[in-house]
Every structure is written in C-alpha cells, then in structure tokens.
N, C-alpha and C positions, 0 to 999 in steps of 0.2 A: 537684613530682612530674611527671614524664616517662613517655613508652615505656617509654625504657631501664633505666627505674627498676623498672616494675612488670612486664618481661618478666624481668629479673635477680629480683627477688622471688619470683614464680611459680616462679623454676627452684632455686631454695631452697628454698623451700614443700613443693616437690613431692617434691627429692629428700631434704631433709635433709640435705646434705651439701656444703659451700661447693666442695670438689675436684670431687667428682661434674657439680654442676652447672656450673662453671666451664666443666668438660668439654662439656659439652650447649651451653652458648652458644660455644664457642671463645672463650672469654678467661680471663685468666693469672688466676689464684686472687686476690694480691693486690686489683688493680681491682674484682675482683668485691667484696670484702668493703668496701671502699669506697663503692662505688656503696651496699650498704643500708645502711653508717652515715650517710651522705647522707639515704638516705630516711627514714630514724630520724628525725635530727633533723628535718628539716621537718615531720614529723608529730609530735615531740615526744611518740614514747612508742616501746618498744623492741618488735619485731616478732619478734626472735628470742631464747630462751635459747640459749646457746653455750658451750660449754667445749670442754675437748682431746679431749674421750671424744661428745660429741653435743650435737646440735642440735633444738631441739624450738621449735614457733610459740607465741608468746604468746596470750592471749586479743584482744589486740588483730592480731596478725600470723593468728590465724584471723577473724579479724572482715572484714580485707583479700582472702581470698582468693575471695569471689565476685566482690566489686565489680571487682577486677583483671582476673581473666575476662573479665566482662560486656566491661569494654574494650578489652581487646583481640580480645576478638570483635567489638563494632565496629567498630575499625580494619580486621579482615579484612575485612569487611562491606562495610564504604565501598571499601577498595581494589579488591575484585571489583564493587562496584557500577562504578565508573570503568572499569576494562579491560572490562567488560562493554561497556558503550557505547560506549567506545572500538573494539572491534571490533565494531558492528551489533549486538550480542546482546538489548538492552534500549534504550526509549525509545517515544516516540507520532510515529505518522506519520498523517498526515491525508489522506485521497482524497475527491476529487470527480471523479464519472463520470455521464455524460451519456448518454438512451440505453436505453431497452431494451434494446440488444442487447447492451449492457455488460453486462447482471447475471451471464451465467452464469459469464464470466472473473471480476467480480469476486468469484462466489462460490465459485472455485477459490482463487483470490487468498489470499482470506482462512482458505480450510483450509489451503494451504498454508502460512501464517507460521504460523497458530498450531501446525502439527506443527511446523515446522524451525526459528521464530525463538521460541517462547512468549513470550519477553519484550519483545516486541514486540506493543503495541498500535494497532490502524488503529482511527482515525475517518475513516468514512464516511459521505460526503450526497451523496444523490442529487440530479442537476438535470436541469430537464427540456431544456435545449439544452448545447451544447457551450461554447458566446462566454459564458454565465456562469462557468462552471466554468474558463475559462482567467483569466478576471479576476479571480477568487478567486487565482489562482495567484498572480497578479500582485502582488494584494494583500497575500500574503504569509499567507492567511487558511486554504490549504492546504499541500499541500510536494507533492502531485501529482496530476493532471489528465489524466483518459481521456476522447477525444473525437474528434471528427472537424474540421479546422480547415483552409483552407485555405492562411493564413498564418500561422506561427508567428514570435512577436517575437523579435527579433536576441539579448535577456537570457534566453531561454526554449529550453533541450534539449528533443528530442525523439524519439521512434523507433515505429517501426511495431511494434504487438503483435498486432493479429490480421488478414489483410487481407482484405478484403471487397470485393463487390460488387454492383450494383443489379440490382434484378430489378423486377416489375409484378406488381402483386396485381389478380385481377380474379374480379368472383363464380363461382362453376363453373356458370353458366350463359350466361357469354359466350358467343358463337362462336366466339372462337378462344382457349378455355380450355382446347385437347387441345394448342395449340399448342408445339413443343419449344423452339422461342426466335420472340419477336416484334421489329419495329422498332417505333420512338412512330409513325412514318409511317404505320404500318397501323391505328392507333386514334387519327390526328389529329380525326376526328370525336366522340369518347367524352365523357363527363364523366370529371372525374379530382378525386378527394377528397386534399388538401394539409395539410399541418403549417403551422401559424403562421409568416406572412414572420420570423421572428425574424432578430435582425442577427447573420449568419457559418451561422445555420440552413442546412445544405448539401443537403438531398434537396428544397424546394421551389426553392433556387436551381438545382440538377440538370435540375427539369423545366422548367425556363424556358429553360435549355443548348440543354437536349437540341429541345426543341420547336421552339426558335429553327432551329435546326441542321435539323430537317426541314420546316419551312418552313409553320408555322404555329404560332398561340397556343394553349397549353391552355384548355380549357375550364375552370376549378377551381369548382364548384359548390357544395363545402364547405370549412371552414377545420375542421381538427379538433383538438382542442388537444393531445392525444397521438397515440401509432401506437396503441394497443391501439383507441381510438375511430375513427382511421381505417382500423383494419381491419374492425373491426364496420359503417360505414360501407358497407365495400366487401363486406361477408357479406349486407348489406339492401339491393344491386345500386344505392347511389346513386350510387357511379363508382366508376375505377381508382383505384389508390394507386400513388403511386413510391416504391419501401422495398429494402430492403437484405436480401441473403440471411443475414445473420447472424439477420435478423427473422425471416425467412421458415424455419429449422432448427428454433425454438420455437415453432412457431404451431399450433394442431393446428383448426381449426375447419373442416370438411370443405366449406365454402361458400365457402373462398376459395381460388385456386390462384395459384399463383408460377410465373413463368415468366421465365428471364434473357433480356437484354435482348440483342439479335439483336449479332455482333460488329462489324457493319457501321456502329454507329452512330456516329456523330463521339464522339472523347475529349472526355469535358466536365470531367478531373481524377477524382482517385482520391477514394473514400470507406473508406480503409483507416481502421481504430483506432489512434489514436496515443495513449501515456504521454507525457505533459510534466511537466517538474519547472523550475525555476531552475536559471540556469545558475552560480549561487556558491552554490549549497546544498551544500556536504559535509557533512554529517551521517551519520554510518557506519550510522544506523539505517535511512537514506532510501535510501542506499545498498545495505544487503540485502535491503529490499523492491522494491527494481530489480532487484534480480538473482532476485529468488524471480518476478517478475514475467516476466524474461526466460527462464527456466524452462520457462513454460507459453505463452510465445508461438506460434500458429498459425498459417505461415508457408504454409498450403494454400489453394488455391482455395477461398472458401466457396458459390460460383457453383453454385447449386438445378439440378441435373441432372430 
C-alpha cells in the first residue's frame, strides 16, 4: 500500500465513479482502475462493487476510508511541518542575555515572535555578566547571545542592537547631582560602588579606563553583586556607580540621579548591546528571530539628558 494507492482510492470513494475521478487526479481511466486492483489484492478483499451502470464501497472499501484520511492528512501535516521550518516559521531558539538593561528589548523580543513568528519558541536564561552568556554560545548550549563584549571571536557574528552609553549614578544629595554632564576628574576624590571584576565584565573595567585616563585610582568601597544592589548602594550615599544609560531610562528611585559622562573624557571603547550568534548556524528559525530582532533595534542615543 502506497500514496498513490490510497490518494487514487479516496478519489473513487468519494466520487463513485472511476471516469469522474480519473478526471480529478489527471490520469487516463485505465491506470487508475489498475492501481485499486493493485490495492485489492494486497489487501486481499475487494474495496469496490462495480459494474457498467455503478460503483458502490464494500464494507471493507468503507472500513478504509477514514484511515486513508487520517494519512494523508498526515503527509500534509509533515509536509507543511518541513516547509514551515524550512522558511523560519517553526522551531526553538535559545537566548541568553546579560544585563538588566537587556530585559526590556528582550521583552519586546519576545512579543514580537510570538505575534509574527507563533511557531517559534525562545528559550530564555538570563546571566548575570555577558563572558558567560558568550561561552554558552560557544558551547553550542544557546544559538544567541545579547551582551556587551569587547572582543568578539573570529567563529562568532555579531551586530549592534541597541546603543548605549555610560553615565554616573550618584545620590541626589551630591554636590554636583544638578550637574548636566560631569568628568571622573571632578569626583576623583568619591567612593565609587562596582560590579564584580568578572572576566570581559565591561563597566568596572570602564572605571579603571576611564580613572586611569584622569589620572588617578578609584576609590571602589563596594563590590556589589548586581546593578539593582549597586544602585540601592548608591540610594544609601555609599558611593557612585558607573552604569549605563539604558539602566538609568528604568530606574525610578528619586535618591539617585544620572548624569552622562562629560564628552571630554578619553574613549575607553563602546558599551553598545550586541546580538551574537555562530558564524555556521543557518537555521531559518534563528534566522527570523534575527530579523524580528533587527526590527526593533534602537539605533538612538540612549545618553540621559
């Protein structure tokens, strides 16, 4: 038993009439009445009564006609499952993003697929630095990676999705918490509250840049293990923070103020948001969540006015 066998049955079935349905499949009447004596015998019992005047289903030729159904809805089934995938439409893509200031993209992100791609599912995990979430990549344990990195490996694509910039959190009862933009120069005396040295960690390596750069060492007085703690941190006047205006758009606690960092101050490298994936990953699914990603990219100063 074949396709061609139970697609040519169906079209008998249905029509009662070996011409008629002949006609519906395009093929010569002959072959067709061939093909179900074919399937007669392998099933060794007769599917149809037939004479010159009409056609009528056996008890056994109606016994056959859901199961035949059933299968060839499956075939459609699977066939639209494949060209599904095949063009993006279905499959699991995996993100890992790093970051507070990831969540609100990535929770764009994710209304976005689900209105435009539905059949497409993200797995998402969050990490708390960026150099894990790119190792993952690496590993093969995600298929893409939002983060901030300085170097990105020679097997690893990459592209700016939101770009950003550093600013200073300081409590609003600094001195110079009215101020419209500061240099580190003018608070090389302060304490300054820091993120964990993690390894590729880019905002405490920033404040070593930058401090180097105006010619003295920060004071770091706390290690904090996230931003949300070093900003509570710097809400309870125990020092500045070096953080990122994408932080500073989400943050609403009227005890800390942002304030961008004066232009004057030596390039210590970008802290824009990059997407990374593999550079041999074609997968059409990973592919449309690139593009639904590229969508919503924010290609604006995020620099705290």
């Amino acid at each position: 038993m074949d396709i061609d066998q139970l697609r040519s049955f169906l079209a008998v079935a249905e029509e009662l009439h070996f011409g008629r349905a002949a006609e519906r499949l395009h093929v010569a009447q002959p072959p067709l009445s061939r093909t179900i004596k074919q399937l007669e015998r392998e099933l060794g019992t007769r599917l149809f009564d037939r004479n010159t005047r009409s056609v009528r289903l056996t008890s056994s030729g109606h016994a056959l006609v859901d199961p035949a159904k059933d299968v060839l809805e499956a075939l459609r089934r699977a066939r639209t499952a494949v060209e599904s995938a095949d063009h993006g439409e279905v499959g699991t893509v995996r993100i890992a993003f790093a970051g507070v200031s990831t969540h609100p993209l990535i929770a764009r992100l994710a209304r976005a697929v689900r209105s435009q791609r539905p059949g497409i599912v993200l797995e998402m995990s969050s990490q708390n630095f960026a150099q894990p979430a790119m190792k993952r990549l690496l590993a093969g344990e995600t298929d893409i990676a939002l983060g901030r990195w300085d170097v990105i490996p020679a097997d690893v694509e990459a592209r700016i999705v939101m770009r950003d910039a550093l600013v200073l959190a300081v409590p609003d009862t600094h001195a110079l918490a009215s101020a419209h933009r500061l240099s580190l120069s003018q608070i090389s005396s302060d304490a300054f509250v820091t993120l964990p040295p993690h390894e590729g960690s880019v905002l405490p390596d920033r404040l070593r840049r930058l401090a180097r750069a105006s010619g003295f060492v920060a004071d770091v007085v706390q290690v904090a293990p996230d931003t949300q703690t070093a900003l509570a941190l710097v809400s309870a006047q125990v020092g500045n923070h070096l953080t990122l205006a994408s932080v500073a758009r989400n943050v609403t606690d009227p005890h800390v103020v942002f304030i961008p960092l004066d232009e004057s101050v030596p390039a210590a490298g970008d802290v824009h948001l990059r997407a990374a994936w593999r550079r041999d990953d074609d997968a059409p699914a990973l592919r449309a969540v690139l593009h639904e990603l590229s969508v919503l990219e924010d290609t604006a100063s995020l620099a705290v006015e």
